[in-house]
C-alpha positions in Angstrom: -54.7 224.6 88.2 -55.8 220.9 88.0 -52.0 219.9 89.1 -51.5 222.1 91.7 -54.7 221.3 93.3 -54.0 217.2 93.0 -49.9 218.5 94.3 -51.6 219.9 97.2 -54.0 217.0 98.3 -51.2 214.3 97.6 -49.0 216.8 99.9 -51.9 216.7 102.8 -52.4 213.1 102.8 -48.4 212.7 102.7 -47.6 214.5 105.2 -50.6 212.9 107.3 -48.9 209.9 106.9 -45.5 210.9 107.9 -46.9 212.3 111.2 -49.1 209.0 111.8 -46.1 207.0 111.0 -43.7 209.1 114.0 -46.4 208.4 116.0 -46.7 204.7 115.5 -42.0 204.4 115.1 -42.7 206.2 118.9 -45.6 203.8 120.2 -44.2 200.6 118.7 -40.4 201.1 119.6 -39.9 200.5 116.2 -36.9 201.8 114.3 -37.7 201.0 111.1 -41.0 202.5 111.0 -39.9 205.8 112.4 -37.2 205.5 109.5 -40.2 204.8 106.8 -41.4 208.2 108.4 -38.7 210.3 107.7 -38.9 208.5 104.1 -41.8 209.8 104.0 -41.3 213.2 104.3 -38.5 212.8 101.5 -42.0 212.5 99.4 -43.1 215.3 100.9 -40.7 217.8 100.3 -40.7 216.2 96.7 -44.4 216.9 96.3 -43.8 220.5 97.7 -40.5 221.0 95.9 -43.3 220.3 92.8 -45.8 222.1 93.3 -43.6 225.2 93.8 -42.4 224.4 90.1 -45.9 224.4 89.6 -46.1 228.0 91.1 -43.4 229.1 90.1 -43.8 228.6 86.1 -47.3 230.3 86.8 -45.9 233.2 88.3 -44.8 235.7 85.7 -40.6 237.2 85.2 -40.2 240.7 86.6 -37.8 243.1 85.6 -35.1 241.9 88.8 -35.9 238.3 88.2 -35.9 238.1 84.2 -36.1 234.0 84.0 -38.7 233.7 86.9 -39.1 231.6 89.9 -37.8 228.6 88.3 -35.1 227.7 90.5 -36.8 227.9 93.9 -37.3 224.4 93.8 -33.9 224.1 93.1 -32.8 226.1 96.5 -35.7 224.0 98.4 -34.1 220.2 97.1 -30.7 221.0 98.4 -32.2 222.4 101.9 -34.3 219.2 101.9 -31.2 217.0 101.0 -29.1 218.4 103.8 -31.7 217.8 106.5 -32.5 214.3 105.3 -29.0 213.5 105.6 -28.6 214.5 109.1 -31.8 212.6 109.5 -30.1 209.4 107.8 -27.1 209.9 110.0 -29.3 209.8 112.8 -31.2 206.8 112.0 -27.6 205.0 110.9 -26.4 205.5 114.6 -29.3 204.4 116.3 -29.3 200.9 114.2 -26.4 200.0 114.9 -26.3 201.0 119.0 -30.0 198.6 118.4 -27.9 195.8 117.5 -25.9 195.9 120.6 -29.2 196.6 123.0 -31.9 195.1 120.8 -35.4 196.6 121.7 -37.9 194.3 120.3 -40.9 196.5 118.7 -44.8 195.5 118.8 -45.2 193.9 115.8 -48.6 193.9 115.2 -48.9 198.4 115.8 -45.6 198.5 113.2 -47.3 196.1 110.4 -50.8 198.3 110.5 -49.4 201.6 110.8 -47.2 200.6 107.4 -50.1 199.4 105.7 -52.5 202.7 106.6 -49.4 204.0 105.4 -48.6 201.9 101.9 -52.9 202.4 101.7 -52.7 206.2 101.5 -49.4 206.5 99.2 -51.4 204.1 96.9 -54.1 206.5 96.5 -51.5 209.6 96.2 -50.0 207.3 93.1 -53.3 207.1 91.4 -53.9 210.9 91.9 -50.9 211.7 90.4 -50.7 208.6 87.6 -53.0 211.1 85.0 -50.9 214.3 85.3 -47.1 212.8 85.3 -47.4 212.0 81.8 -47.8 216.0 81.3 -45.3 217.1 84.2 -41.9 216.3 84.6 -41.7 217.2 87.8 -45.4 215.5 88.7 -43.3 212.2 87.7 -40.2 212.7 89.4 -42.8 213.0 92.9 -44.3 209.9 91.6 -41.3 207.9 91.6 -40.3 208.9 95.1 -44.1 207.9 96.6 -43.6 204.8 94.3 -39.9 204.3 96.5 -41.8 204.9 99.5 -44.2 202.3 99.2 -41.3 200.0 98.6 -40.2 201.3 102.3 -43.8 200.7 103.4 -44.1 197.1 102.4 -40.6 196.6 103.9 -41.4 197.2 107.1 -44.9 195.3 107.0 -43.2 192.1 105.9 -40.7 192.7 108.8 -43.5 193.1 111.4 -44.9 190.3 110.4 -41.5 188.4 110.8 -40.8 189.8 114.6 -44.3 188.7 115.1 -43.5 185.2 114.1 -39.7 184.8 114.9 -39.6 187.4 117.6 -36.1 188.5 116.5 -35.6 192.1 117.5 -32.4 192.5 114.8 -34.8 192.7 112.0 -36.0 196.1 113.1 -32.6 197.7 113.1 -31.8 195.9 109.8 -34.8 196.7 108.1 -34.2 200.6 109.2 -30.7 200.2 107.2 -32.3 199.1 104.4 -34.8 202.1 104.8 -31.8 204.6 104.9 -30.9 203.1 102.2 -33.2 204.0 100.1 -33.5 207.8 101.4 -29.7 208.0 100.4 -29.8 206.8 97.3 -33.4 209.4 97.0 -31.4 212.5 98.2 -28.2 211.7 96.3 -30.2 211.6 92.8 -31.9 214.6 93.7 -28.8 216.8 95.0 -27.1 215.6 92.3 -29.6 217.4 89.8 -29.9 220.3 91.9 -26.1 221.0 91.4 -26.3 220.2 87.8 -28.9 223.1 87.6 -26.9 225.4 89.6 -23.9 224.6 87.6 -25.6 225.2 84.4 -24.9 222.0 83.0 -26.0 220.8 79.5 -29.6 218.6 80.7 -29.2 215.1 81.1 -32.4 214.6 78.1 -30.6 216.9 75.8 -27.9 215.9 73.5 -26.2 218.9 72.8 -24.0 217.8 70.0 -26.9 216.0 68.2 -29.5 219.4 68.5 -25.8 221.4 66.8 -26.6 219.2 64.3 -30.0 219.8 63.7 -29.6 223.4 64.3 -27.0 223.2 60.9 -29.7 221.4 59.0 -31.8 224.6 58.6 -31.9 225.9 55.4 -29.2 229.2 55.4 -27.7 228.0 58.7 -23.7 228.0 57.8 -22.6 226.9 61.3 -22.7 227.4 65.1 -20.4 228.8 67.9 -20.7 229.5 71.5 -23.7 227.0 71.9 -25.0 227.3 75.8 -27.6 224.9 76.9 -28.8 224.6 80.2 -32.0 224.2 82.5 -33.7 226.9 84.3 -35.9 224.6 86.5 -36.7 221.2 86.0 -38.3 220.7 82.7 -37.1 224.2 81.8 -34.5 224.6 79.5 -32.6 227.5 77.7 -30.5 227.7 75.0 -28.0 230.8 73.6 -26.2 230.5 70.3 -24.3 232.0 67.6 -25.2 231.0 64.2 -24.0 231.7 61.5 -26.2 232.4 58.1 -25.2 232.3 54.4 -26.1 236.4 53.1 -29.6 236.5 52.6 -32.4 239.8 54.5 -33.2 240.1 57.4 -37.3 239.1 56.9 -35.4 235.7 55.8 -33.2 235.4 58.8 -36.4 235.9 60.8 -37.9 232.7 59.6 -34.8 230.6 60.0 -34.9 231.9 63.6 -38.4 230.1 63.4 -37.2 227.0 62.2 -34.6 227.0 64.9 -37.1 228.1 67.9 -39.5 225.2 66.2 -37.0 222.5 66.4 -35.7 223.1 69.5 -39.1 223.3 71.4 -40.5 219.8 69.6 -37.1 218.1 69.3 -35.5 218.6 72.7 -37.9 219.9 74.7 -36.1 223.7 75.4 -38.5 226.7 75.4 -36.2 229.4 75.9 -34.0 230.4 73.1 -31.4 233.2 72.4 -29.8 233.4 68.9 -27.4 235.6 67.5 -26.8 235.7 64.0 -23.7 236.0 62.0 -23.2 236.5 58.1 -20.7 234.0 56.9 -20.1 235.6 53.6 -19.9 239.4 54.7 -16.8 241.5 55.4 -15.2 241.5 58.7 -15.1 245.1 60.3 -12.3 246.1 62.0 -12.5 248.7 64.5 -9.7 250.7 65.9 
């Protein structure tokens, strides 16, 4: 409960800052700032995209939806990718017709409406410094509000330079550079929503190396069919066939212990499915 309540105030004051900085892109004419906005919100929807992880691995399976609400995240980074791309495209097109027609900004409104800005996202870190060492998905919303305030001091240091030089192309340039960065933001986290969708092996799992401590156990002969793959971020799930050396049932039970153990501590999966096989018994054939 602690997290969601610190997700939800470092959502407020986010998106508080991504409406003060539209305002302050409209009244200062400048590009750049109105691009840090939109960055902005690419926090935002990270923060929410969080605390609906948050929700969601609160919120109990049910018999339709047997591995939970895991993956609405997942649905709600791709919808947030597209629109921030179209965004981007936006912001690209109106740069570059600003370095035919240059529209000089007022400096001074676009350097203090970045630092309120960079001010807030500060505090938003430190509110969510204590809980992303618990939360994976906690520390990926910190490195986007840590990306933004990279954005924020951008366009401060570039207000400060129209100010002096009165050079209108550093706007337009610094709103490239702003883009940028949202690009490279939406690209990573498109990127892992596919991987999820796709049921790929987790980038922080090595599958080949956790086969290997899986054979380790004591009775454990080999492996087969090994599945691994991530429910929601920080969720993972793995299915196997192993096979055992002949030994009871109440034995096999506490090598499906070990297993459950090692994966959990090891590599960080909570879910696991495992099917045994005996290695020394008789194959039946059935006609």
């Amino acid at each position: 409960m602690q997290t969601q309540r610190r997700l939800i105030l470092a959502l407020v004051a986010t998106a508080c800052v991504a409406g003060f900085e539209f305002w302050g892109g409209a009244a200062s004419r400048s590009l750049a700032l109105t691009s840090d906005a939109a960055h902005v919100c690419m926090d935002a929807f990270a923060l929410g995209l969080a605390l609906l992880a948050a929700i969601g691995a609160a919120r109990p399976a049910d018999p339709r939806r047997t591995f939970g609400y895991g993956r609405v995240e997942v649905l709600g980074a791709l919808a947030n990718g597209t629109l921030l791309l179209v965004a981007t495209i936006a912001i690209v097109y109106t740069a570059v017709q600003r370095f035919t027609t240059p529209v000089e900004p007022h400096a001074a409104t676009m350097s203090l409406v970045a630092a309120a800005g960079l001010a807030v996202n500060g505090g938003v870190g430190i509110l969510l410094r204590g809980q992303s060492k618990r939360d994976l998905n906690v520390r990926a919303a910190l490195f986007h509000v840590f990306g933004d305030a990279l954005g924020a001091v951008a366009v401060i240091l570039g207000g400060i330079a129209i100010g002096l030089t009165r050079l209108a192309w550093i706007d337009p340039l610094l709103s490239l550079f702003v883009a940028g960065i949202i690009v490279v933001g939406v690209a990573r986290v498109m990127r892992d929503a596919t991987e999820v969708l796709l049921e790929s092996v987790p980038g922080d799992v090595d599958s080949s190396n956790l086969a290997k401590h899986i054979r380790k156990i004591g009775g454990v002969t080999g492996i087969h069919d090994m599945h691994v793959w991530s429910i929601g971020s920080g969720s993972h799930a793995l299915s196997a066939h192993v096979l055992l050396d002949d030994r009871r049932l109440s034995e096999a039970t506490d090598v499906l212990r070990e297993i459950d153990d090692c994966a959990q501590s090891h590599f960080g999966i909570t879910h696991v499915t495992i099917q045994f096989e005996c290695a020394a018994c008789p194959l039946v054939v059935r006609h």
